[in-house]
C-alpha positions in Angstrom: -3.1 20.7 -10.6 -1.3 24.5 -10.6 0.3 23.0 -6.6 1.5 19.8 -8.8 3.2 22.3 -11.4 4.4 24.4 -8.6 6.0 21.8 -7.0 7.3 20.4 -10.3 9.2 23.9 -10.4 10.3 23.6 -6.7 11.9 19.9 -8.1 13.5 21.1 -10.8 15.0 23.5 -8.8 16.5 21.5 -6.1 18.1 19.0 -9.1 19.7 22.3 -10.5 21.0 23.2 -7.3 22.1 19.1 -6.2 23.8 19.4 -9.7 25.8 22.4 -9.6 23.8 23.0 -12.8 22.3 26.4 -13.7 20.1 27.1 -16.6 23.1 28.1 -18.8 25.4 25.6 -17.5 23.6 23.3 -20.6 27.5 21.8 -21.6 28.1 20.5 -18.1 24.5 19.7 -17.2 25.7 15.7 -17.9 29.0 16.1 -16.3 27.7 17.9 -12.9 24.5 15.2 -13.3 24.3 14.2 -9.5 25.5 10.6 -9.5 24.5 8.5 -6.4 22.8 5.5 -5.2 19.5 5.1 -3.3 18.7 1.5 -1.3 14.6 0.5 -0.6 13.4 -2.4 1.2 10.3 -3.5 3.5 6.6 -3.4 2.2 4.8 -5.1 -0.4 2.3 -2.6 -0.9 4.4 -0.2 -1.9 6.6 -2.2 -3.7 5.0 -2.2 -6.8 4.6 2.0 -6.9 8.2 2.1 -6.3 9.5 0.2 -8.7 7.7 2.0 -10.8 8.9 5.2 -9.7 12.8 3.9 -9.7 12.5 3.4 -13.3 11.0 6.6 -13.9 13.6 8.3 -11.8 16.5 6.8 -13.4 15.3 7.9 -16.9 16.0 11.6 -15.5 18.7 10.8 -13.4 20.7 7.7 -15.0 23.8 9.1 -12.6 21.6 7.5 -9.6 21.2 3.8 -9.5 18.0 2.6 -7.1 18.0 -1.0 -5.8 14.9 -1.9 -4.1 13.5 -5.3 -2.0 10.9 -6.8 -0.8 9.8 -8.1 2.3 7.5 -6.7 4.7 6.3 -3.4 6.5 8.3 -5.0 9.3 11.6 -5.4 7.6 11.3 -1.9 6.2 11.5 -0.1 9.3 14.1 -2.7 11.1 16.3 -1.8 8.1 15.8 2.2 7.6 16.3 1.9 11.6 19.7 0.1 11.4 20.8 2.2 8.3 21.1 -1.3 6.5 18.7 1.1 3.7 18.3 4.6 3.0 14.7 4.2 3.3 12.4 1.7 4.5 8.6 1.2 2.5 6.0 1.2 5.0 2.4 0.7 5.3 1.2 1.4 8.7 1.2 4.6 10.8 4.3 5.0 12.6 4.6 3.5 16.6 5.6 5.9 19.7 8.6 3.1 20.1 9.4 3.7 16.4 9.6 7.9 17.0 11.3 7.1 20.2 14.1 5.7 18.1 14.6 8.2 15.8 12.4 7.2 12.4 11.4 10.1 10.3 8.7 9.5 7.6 7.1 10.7 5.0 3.9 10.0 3.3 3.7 9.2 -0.2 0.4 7.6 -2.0 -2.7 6.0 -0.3 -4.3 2.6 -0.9 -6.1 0.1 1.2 -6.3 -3.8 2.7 -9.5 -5.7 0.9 -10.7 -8.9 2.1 -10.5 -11.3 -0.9 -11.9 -14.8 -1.4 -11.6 -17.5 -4.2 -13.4 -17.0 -7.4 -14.8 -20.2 -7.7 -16.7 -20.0 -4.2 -19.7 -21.6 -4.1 -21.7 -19.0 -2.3 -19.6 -15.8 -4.2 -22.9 -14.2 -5.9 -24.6 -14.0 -1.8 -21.6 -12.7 -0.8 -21.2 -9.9 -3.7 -25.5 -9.5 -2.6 -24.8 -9.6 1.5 -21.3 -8.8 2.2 -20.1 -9.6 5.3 -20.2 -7.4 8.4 -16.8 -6.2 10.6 -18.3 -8.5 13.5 -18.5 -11.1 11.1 -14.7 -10.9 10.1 -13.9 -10.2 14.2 -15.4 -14.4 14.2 -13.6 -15.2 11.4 -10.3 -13.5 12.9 -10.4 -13.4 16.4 -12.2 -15.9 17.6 -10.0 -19.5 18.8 -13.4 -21.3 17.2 -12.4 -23.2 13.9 -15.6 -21.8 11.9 -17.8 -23.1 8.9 -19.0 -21.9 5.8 -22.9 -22.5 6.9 -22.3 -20.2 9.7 -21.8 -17.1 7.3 -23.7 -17.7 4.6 -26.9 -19.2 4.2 -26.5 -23.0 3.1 -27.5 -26.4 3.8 -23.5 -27.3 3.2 -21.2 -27.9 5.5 -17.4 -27.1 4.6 -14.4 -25.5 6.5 -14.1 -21.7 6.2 -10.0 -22.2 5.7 -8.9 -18.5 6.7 -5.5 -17.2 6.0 -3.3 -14.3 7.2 0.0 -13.1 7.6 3.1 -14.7 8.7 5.7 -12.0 8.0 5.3 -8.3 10.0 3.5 -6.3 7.3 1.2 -3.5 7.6 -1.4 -5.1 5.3 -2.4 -7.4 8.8 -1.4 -4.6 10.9 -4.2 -2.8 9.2 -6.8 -5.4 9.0 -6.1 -5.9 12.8 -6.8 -2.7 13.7 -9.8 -2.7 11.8 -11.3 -5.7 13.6 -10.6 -3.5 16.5 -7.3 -5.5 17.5 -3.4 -6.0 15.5 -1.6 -8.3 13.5 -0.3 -10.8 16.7 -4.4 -11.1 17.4 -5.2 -12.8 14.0 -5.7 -16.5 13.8 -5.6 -18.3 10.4 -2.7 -20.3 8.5 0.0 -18.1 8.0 1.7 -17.0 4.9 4.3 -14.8 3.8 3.9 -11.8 1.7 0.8 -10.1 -0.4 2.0 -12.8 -3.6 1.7 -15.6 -1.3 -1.4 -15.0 0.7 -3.4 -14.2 -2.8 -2.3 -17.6 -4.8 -3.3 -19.1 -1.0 -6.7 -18.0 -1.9 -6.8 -18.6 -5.8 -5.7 -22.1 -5.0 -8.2 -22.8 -2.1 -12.2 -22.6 -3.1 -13.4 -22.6 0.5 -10.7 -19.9 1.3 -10.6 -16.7 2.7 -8.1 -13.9 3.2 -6.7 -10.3 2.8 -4.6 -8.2 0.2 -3.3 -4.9 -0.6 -5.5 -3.6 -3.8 -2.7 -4.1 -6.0 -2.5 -7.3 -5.5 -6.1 -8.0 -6.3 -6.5 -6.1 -9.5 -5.5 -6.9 -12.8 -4.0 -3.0 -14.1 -4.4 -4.4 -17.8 -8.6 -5.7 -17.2 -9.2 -2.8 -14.2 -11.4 -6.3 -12.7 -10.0 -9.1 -10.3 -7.1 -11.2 -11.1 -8.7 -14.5 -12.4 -9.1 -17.0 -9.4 -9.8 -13.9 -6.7 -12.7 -12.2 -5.7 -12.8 -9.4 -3.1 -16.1 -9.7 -0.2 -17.4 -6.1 0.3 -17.9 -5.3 3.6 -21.3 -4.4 5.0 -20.4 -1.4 6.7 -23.7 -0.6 8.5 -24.2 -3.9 9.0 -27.8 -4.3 7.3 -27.4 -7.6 6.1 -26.9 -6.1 2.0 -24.5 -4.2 0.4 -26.2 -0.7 -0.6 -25.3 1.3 -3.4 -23.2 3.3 -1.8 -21.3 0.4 -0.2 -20.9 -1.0 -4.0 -17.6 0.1 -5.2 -15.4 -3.4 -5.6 -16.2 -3.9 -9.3 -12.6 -2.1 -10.7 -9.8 -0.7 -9.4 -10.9 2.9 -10.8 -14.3 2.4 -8.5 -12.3 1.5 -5.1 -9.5 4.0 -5.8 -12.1 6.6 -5.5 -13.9 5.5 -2.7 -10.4 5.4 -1.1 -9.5 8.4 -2.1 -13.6 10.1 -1.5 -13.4 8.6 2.2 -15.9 5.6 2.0 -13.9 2.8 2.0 -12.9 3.0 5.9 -9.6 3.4 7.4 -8.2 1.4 8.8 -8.0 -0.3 6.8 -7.2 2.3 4.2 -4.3 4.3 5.3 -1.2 6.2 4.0 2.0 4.9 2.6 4.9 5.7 3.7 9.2 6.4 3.3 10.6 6.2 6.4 14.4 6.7 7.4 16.7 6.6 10.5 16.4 10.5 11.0 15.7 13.2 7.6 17.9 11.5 5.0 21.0 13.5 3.9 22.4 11.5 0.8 21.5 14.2 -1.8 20.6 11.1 -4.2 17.7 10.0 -1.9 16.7 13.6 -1.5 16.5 14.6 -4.9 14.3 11.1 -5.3 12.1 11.9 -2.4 11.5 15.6 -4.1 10.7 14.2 -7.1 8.3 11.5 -5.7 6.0 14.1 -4.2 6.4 16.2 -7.6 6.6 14.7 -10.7 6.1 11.0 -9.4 2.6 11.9 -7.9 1.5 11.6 -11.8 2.2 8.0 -11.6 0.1 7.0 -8.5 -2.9 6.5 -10.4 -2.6 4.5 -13.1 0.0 2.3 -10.9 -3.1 1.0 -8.9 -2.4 3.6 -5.9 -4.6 6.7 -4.6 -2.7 10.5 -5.2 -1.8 12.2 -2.0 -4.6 15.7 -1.7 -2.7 18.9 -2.5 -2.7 19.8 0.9 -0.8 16.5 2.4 1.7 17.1 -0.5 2.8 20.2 1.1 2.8 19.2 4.5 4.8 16.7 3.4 7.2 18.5 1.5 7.6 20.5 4.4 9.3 18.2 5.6 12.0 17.7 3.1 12.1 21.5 2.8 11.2 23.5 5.8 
């Protein structure tokens, strides 16, 4: 907490010097208020956070208007790359091709990809019991075989195992790609666009199964599931049970900390990311940026996200402020 204050100070400080303001400038603190724009597009996962940080930001700084879209990882970095944005949201780690052409990033929160079924499965409490092993999801994924339920849980019953994934570029597949050992072109399944889309696919389909970004499987009011979704733990030693140490799915407050403790994997946990064609130089988006990894870090939690450690907030800050 005292590097959270200290960076507070070192944010405060840059917005006195953007502004022209010193501390007994008070009369023409408003007039000298830097005044600015900041434009966001690309990922859904970080969507939410940023939004949420845009309307914080503006309280502060109602000189500085923030617009910000949707629309995939992918889009993100085509637009920071083109300058189309100021600065692309992204939720995968950053390509050699991307480097090569100049993107500069910078990490700001943490979360995580959670495989998700419907709520009205008929074999949910065996799944919540057995969880279902990463080999298991590289058949569901991978594998050209059009699958049924009776081959992953145990059942008399025959139906479809309907899997779903990603149509648009996003790092929420990338992720789960890498996790089953491969990338987003390798999985199979009915495509659909965005983290909304793919979790009404599921809430709508009983025998269904997919993927989301943990905000857009929690309810922030109830901490539990949005009604109609489930998430499957994983079975991450593969024992055929989910241990008590593999148990943390029930809330948002339980994964968060096993994101944030190191026991949920990664992938396909990862960092979240600004990225930009080169280190931004609009003051507007710098002052935002220094405030993010400041004062906005307070927000991350209760937004659904995990908190950057101390230590990557100053390696990251480095970067803004060598």
């Amino acid at each position: 907490m005292q590097i959270r204050i200290y960076f507070l100070a070192i944010y405060l400080m840059v917005g006195s010097l953007l502004s022209g303001c010193g501390p007994s400038d008070k009369n023409n603190a408003n007039k000298n208020e830097i005044k600015g724009s900041v434009s966001i597009s690309g990922a859904f996962a970080l969507y939410p956070l940023t939004v949420k940080w845009a309307d914080e930001f503006q309280k502060l700084h109602p000189g500085i208007r923030i617009d910000i879209s949707a629309g995939g990882a992918g889009k993100g970095m085509a637009d920071a790359l083109s300058e189309m944005v100021d600065l692309g949201m992204f939720s995968r780690s950053i390509s050699p091709e991307e480097k090569a052409q100049g993107c500069w990033w910078i990490a700001v929160a943490k979360d995580a990809v959670l495989p998700t079924v419907n709520a009205n499965n008929p074999w949910l409490d065996q799944l919540k019991k057995t969880g279902i092993s990463r080999e298991v999801f590289e058949n569901i994924y991978l594998s050209d075989k059009k699958l049924d339920w009776n081959e992953i849980v145990k059942t008399n019953e025959k139906h479809s195992l309907n899997v779903y994934t990603r149509s648009d570029a996003c790092g929420a597949a990338q992720m789960w790609g890498e996790f089953l050992g491969k990338d987003q072109e390798s999985l199979g399944g009915i495509g659909v666009f965005g983290d909304p889309g793919m979790a009404d696919a599921v809430k709508r389909d009983r025998f269904g199964i997919g993927y989301n970004n943990v905000i857009y499987v929690y309810d922030l009011k109830t901490r539990k599931c949005y009604e109609g979704l489930e998430v499957i733990p994983i079975d991450l030693n593969d024992n055929r049970k989910i241990d008590e140490d593999e148990n943390f799915y029930s809330t948002i407050d339980e994964i968060m900390m096993a994101i944030g403790d190191e026991k949920y994997p990664s992938p396909p946990a990862r960092d979240l990311y600004f990225v930009a064609n080169g280190k931004p130089k609009n003051m507007a988006t710098l002052l935002f940026l220094n405030w993010v990894l400041s004062g906005g870090q307070n927000l991350v939690n209760d937004a659904g996200y995990v908190w950057l450690s101390e230590g990557k907030i100053q390696s990251e800050r480095l970067k803004l402020n060598p």
